[in-house]
N, C-alpha and C positions, 0 to 999 in steps of 0.2 A: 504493500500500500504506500501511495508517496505520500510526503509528509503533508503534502496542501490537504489530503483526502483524513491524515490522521487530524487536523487541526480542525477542521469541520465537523468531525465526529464526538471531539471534545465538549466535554462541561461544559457550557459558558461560566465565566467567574461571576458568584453570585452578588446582587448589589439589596440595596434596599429597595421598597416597593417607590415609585414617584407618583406625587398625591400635586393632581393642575388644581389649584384654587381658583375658581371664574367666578368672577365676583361681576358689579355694576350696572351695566343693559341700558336698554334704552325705555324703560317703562319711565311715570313719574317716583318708581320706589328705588331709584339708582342707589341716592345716596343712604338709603338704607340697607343697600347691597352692601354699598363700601366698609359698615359697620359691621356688619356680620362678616364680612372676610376678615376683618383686624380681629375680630375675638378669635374665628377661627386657625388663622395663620399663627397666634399666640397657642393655643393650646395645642396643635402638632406638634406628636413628639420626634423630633428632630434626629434623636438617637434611634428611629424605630422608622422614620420615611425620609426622604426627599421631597421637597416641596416647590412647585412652580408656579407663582402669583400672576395670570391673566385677568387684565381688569378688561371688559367692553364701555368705550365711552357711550356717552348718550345718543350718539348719533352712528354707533352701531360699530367703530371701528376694531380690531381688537389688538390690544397694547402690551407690550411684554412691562411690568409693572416693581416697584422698588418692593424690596420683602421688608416692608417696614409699618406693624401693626398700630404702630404708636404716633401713626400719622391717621390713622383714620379710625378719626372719632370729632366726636363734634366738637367745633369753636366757634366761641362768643355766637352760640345760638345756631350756627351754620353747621349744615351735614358737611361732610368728605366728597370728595368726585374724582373716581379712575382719570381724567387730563392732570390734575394736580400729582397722580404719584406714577404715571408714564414716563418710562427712562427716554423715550425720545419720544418728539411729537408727530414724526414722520414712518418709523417703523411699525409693523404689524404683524402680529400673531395668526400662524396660519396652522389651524387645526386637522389630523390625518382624515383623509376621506377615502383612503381603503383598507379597510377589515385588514390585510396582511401586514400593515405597517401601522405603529403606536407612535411613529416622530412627530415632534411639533420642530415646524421650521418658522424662523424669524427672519424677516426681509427689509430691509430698508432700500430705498431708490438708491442706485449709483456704487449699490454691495453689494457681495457675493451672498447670498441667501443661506444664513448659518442654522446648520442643525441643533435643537435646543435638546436633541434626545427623545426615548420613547418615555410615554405619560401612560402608565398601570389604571390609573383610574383619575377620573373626576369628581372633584368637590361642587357641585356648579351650585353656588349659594347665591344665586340671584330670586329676586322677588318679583313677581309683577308680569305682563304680557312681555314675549319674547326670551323668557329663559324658564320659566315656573311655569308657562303654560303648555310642555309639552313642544316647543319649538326647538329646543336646545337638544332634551331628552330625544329627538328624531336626528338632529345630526347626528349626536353620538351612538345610535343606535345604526347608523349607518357606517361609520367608521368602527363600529366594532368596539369601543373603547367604554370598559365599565362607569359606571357612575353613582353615587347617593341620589337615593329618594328611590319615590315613584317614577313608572315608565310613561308612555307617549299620554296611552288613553287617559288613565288616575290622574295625571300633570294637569290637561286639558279640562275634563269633566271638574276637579278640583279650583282652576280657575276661572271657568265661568260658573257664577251662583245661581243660573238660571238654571241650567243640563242639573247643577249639582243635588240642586234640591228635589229636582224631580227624578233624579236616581232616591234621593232617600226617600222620597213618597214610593216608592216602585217596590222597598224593601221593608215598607211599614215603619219608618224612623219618624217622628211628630215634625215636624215643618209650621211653623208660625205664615201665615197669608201675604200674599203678594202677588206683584203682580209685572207683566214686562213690557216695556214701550222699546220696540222696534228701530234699528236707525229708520226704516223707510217711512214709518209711521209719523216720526215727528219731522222729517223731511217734509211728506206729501202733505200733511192735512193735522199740521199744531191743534186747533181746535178739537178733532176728534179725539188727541190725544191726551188733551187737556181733562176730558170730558169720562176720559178714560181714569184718569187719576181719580175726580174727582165722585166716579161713582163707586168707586173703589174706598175711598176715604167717608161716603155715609154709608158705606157697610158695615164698613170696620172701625169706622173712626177717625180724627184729627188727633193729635197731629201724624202726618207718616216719613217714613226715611227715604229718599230718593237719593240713590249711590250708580255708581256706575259698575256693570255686572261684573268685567272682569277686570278690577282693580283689587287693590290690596291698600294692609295700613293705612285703614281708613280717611284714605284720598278721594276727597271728589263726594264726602256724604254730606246732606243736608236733611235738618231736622225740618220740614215745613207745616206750620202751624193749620194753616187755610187758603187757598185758593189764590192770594195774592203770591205768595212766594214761589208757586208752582215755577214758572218761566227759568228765571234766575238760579233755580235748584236742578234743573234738567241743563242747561248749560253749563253750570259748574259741571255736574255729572260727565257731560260729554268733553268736556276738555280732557277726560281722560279714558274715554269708550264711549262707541255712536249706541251702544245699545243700554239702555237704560233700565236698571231694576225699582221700583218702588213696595215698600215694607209696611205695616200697621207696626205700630207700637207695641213692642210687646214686657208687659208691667211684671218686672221680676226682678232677681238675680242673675245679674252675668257668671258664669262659670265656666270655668276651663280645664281641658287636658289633654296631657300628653298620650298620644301613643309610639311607641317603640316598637321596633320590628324582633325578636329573637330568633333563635334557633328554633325553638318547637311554637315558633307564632308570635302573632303580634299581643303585644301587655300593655295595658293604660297604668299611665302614672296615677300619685295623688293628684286629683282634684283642686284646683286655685279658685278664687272669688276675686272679680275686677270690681271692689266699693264703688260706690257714685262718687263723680268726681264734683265736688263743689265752684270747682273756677273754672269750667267748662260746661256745656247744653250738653255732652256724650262725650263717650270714650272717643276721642276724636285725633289726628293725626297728630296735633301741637301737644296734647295731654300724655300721650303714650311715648314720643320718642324726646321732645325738647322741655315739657315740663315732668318728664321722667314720672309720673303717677306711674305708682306701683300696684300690684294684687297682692292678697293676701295666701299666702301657701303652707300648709295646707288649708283650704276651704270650710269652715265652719259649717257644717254637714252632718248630719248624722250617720251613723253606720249604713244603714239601708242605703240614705241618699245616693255617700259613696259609693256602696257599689254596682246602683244603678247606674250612674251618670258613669262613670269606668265602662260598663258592659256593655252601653251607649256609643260610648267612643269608639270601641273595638269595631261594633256593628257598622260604625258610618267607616270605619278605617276598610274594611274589610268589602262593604257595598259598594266602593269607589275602586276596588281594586288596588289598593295603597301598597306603599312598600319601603320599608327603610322605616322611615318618623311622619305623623300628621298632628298639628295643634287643632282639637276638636270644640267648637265652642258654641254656646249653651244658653239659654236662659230657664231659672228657675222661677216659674208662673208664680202667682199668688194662690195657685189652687194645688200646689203640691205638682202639677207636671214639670216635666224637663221636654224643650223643646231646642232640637240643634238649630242652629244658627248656619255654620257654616265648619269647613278645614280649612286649613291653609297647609298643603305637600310639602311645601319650604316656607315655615316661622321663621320669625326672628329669632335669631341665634344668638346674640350675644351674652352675655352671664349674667346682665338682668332681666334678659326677656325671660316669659312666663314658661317659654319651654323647657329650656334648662333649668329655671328654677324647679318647675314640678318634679324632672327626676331626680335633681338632688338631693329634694325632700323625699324622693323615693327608694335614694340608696347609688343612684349613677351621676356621681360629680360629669364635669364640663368635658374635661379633657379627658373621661372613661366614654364619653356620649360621644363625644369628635372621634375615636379611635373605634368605638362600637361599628358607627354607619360607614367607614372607613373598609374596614376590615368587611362586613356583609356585601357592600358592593363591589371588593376583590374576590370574593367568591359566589357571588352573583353574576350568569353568562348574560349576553345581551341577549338582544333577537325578540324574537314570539316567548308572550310569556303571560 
């Protein structure tokens, strides 16, 4: 045998696993992306991966980015943003698009196009349309290259509240009332759809929620009281999706939780309670990420409660097709029901958000949860699933 034939036959020399962090996107929850990569990019353990920091700007580029967690975090009131931590503003991360090959290449105009190496898996901690809804999750499933979370359809279904809810009516999960305004609806004929709001709201009641379907971190919702505010409240909406959901009120406890993907299945954490926030109309985007309002963990709950609203979660975890982690979240009626709300496939991650808190308080610190979902998507295959 010649020696080229013995050296192809060889071991390869083993390295550690390389974990791409993609972070940022181009939805309006970027700079909440940016946050969750810094806690994440912190709790990698360094000694146990390799780590490659992909930020995508807002405007869809994607950037080979500083490994530097301790720049993204919020200042003087101001999120983070992938162009601030871009090692150049002209290069670009260019992700494998075939299954045989895991290389990321890095290219800049007027250079030789440098191999960054192959990528084991993906972190892809973005929020919001264009990476959480199932768009990201299809590249990657095209390139072959594992990843955390849910897959194409759970991503999707997960990010629009509308498909979402009517999967959980589909599974017998309690769904609070609403109702959907069309982009084409409020295009063709505002008044119809006005009318639509409005006969919605003497069924169910004033005041109602009008959000936008497939947003996140409560971007884009408005409380509206009565009929004057309707306009104004579907436009904010649409500034961040042409398709518009509107809500009733529903008179309770917020509650929350985690679920977790295992070995023998997925497990719901303890239980959180999101109090009423006094210097805000709702849990709303300024309350949750810049005036830091916290929940309470665990949830003042009774036993039974708990382990309803847990067995709750598994069921919407499980109904959507979930996989890896979902934050499941709740309202506790004044009649003793629990009605879901909604998931979110990729929570906010950072070590005060409510996800990691709950499993902490369930027994799985930060940096055992980051290596958890880590590890399950290194032995999770792509493909049909």
């Amino acid at each position: 045998m010649s020696t080229s034939d013995t050296s192809s036959t060889s071991p390869r020399p083993s390295r550690k696993p390389r974990v791409a962090v993609v972070f940022g996107g181009r939805s309006s929850e970027h700079g909440i992306s940016v946050l969750t990569a810094g806690a994440v990019l912190r709790a990698i353990d360094r000694e146990k991966y390799d780590v490659l920091p992909i930020g995508i700007t807002p405007d869809g580029g994607w950037a080979l980015t500083s490994d530097a967690p301790e720049r993204m975090a919020i200042t003087d009131r101001r999120l983070p943003s992938v162009p601030e931590l871009a090692e150049s503003r002209t290069g670009s991360v260019v992700m494998p698009v075939d299954p045989a090959s895991r290389e990321v290449v890095y290219s800049e105009p007027g250079r030789v196009p440098e191999a960054l190496g192959d990528v084991d898996v993906v972190f892809p901690v973005l929020h919001g349309p264009y990476g959480e809804d199932g768009t990201l999750q299809g590249l990657l499933e095209l390139s072959g290259v594992p990843y955390v979370g849910s897959g194409v359809l759970a991503s999707a279904v997960g990010m629009d509240k509308e498909y979402m809810k009517r999967v959980f009516l589909s599974y017998g999960l309690p769904v609070g009332p609403f109702t959907v305004i069309r982009p084409r609806e409020w295009e063709q004929d505002q008044a119809a759809a006005r009318k639509k709001i409005v006969d919605f709201a003497a069924e169910h009641g004033w005041p109602v929620f009008v959000k936008p379907a497939r947003a996140g971190s409560s971007m884009g919702i408005t409380k509206v009281d009565d009929l004057t505010g309707i306009d104004e409240a579907i436009e904010e909406a649409r500034a961040h999706d042409p398709k518009i959901l509107v809500e009733s009120l529903l008179r309770g406890r917020e509650i929350e939780c985690g679920v977790l993907e295992f070995g023998d299945g997925p497990q719901a954490s303890v239980p959180a309670e999101i109090p009423p926030v006094t210097s805000h109309d709702f849990y709303d985007f300024e309350a949750k990420y810049i005036d830091s309002a916290t929940g309470i963990v665990p949830a003042p709950l009774t036993d039974e409660q708990t382990a309803e609203v847990r067995a709750l979660a598994v069921r919407a975890f499980d109904a959507v097709s979930c996989e890896g982690l979902v934050r499941a979240d709740f309202f506790l009626l004044e009649d003793g029901r629990f009605v879901i709300n909604e998931i979110n496939t990729m929570p906010g991650f950072t070590p005060i958000s409510m996800y990691p808190r709950m499993w902490q308080e369930s027994g799985v610190g930060y940096a055992e949860l980051v290596d958890r979902l880590i590890q399950a998507a290194l032995h999770r295959s792509t493909g049909l699933r």
